[in-house]
C-alpha angles and dihedrals in degrees: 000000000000107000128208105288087232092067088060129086100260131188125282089225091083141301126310100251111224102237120026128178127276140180090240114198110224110166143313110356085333122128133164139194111229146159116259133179111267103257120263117237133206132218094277103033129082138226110228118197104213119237096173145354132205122219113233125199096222089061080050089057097045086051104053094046099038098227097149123076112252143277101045138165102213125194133101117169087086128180135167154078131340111243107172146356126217110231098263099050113107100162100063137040136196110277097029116132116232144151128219152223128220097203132037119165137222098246091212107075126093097264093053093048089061087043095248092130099164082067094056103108085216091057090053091059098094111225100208130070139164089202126301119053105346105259097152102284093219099129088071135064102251123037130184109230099200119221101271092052096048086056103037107018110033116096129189111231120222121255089239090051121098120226081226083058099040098051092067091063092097098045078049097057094056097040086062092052088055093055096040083055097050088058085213112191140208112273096018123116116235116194113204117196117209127041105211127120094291094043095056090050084050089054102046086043089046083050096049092041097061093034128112111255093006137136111004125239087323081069098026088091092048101023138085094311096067113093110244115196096200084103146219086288097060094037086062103048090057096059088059087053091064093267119148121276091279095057098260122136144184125203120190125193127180132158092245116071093191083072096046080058093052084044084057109059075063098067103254107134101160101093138150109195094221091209096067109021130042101252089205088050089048099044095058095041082068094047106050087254098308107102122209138336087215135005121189116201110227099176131075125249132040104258093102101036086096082056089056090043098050089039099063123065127253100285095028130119142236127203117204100206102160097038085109085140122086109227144110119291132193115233139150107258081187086075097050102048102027100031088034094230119177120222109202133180134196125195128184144332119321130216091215093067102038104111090039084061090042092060091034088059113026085049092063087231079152129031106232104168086074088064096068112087100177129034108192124174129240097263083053091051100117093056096053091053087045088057089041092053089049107022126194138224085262102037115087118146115013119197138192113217106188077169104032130119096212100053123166090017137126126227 
């Protein structure tokens, strides 16, 4: 059982207050800033004072359909401060600056055992909560991290690591399961539709994933050492197309050229502005007809699963990253079947990768900070998931600070 945050070891900044602010979800499209009692925490859990939050869109989801019971405290990219231990924790102090996890999964159930951890009914406990039925409880000031979360899914962040960094070490992680399931190969073109935030981490990860002396064992099974068939032909036309030395080569569309230009600055050159230009007809023009080896699809909803589809070659494959909505989809069975085309989809974190994102991240491999557009703070929380849910040409990551120092600006 929770016991009263004053019998745990809290930290030597100040007193724990009693009640805090939250972005309560109460309904529909329909989120408040309250004030709600300071969780509670119990000899083997944490109280972490939040520094910064990341948005998600799958909280935005949640949000505008209303497929989760109210009330809620969403938020799950979670970094910030140590405030208080409960008796039996040994690992972590007050004052120590970690980010956490939500889900961590039991690594024994059938599910585990085939690697499928986002199946495992233990992974889908969240392990976070600012008070009501644990949802993440990021968008508040103080969250519980339960027991299971504090041993397997709590991580120390470096002196020399941001917050703003360190928040993004969940959206990596599964951004690095989408690629590993993808299987990408040297000298093959991956097409990655969407341009926001997540599709710019897919991109850099597709690039170092096909790329010559990158990415360590993580990469060894997907990298330069697989044999690709694509052949010396293709390899060299993609050079010409502007690909790395090895042939590979990764081509990014979005409706907003201002974030093709942020694309860009990552090096990733290789961009169709899709307001102005067929991204199928483009595609293929880089690949002598062929289309893509591979296309991700970056963006919600299905409208556009038929344009990754017809944008990737027969044989080819298509990985469905932002479909986190049940619901009926148009597509081709033709290509499946007859072009033998593969439909993939990636979900989650998983527990497999999580020391691969820790030094992706932590190491600062990618600067992610640059990534974040606009920094609210907590009593501005509503309006930054107003701008999230309908996100504008300038607006890329949003984040809450109920910590920060630069709240309520823009980047």
């Amino acid at each position: 059982m929770p016991m009263a945050g004053q019998s745990a070891i809290a930290e030597s900044e100040g007193t724990i207050p009693a009640t805090m602010q939250a972005a309560v979800y109460r309904g529909v499209d329909d989120v408040r800033l309250e004030t709600v009692p300071v969780p509670q925490i119990g000899p083997s859990e944490l109280l972490l004072r939040v520094h910064t939050c990341g948005i998600c869109g799958t909280d935005l989801k949640k949000i505008a359909t209303g497929s989760h019971s109210v009330p809620r405290i969403f938020g799950h990219e979670t970094a910030g401060v140590v405030a208080a231990v409960g008796e039996r924790v040994r690992e972590f102090h007050p004052g120590d600056r970690v980010v956490v996890f939500h889900h961590v999964p039991c690594r024994d159930c059938f599910y585990c055992q085939r690697k499928t951890f986002a199946q495992c009914e233990t992974y889908k406990k969240v392990g976070c909560t600012a008070g009501f039925e644990p949802s993440g409880g990021g968008f508040a000031e103080y969250v519980r991290v339960m027991d299971w979360i504090v041993r397997q899914g709590t991580v120390r962040i470096p002196r020399d690591v941001s917050f703003e960094q360190a928040c993004f070490l969940e959206p990596v992680n599964t951004c690095m399961k989408g690629i590993e399931r993808l299987a990408l190969k040297a000298g093959e073109t991956v097409a990655v539709i969407g341009q926001g935030p997540i599709g710019i981490i897919l991109s850099v990860l597709a690039k170092r994933a096909m790329s010559v002396g990158q990415g360590g064992d993580f990469y060894g099974h997907v990298g330069p050492q697989a044999d690709f068939r694509g052949g010396k032909d293709a390899r060299a036309y993609n050079r010409g197309q502007g690909a790395d030395l090895n042939g590979s080569l990764v081509v990014t569309s979005d409706l907003y050229p201002q974030r093709l230009t942020i694309s860009t600055s990552y090096g990733l050159g290789n961009s169709i502005d899709a307001s102005r230009t067929d991204l199928v007809v483009a595609v293929r023009e880089l690949t002598e007809g062929r289309g893509a080896d591979a296309a991700i699809l970056a963006v919600g909803g299905n409208g556009l699963i038929r344009t990754a589809m017809d944008a990737v070659r027969p044989g080819g494959r298509v990985l469905l990253f932002a479909q986190t909505v049940h619901g009926e989809a148009m597509f081709d069975p033709g290509a499946v079947c007859m072009d033998e085309k593969t439909l993939l989809g990636s979900y989650s974190a998983s527990v497999e990768l999580q020391q691969d994102s820790v030094r992706f991240v932590m190491g600062r491999e990618m600067d992610l900070e640059r990534l974040i557009s606009h920094r609210f703070s907590l009593s501005r929380s509503v309006e930054a998931l107003k701008l999230a849910a309908h996100p504008q040409p300038d607006s890329m990551k949003i984040v809450i600070q109920p910590g920060g120092s630069e709240e309520g600006c823009r980047a």
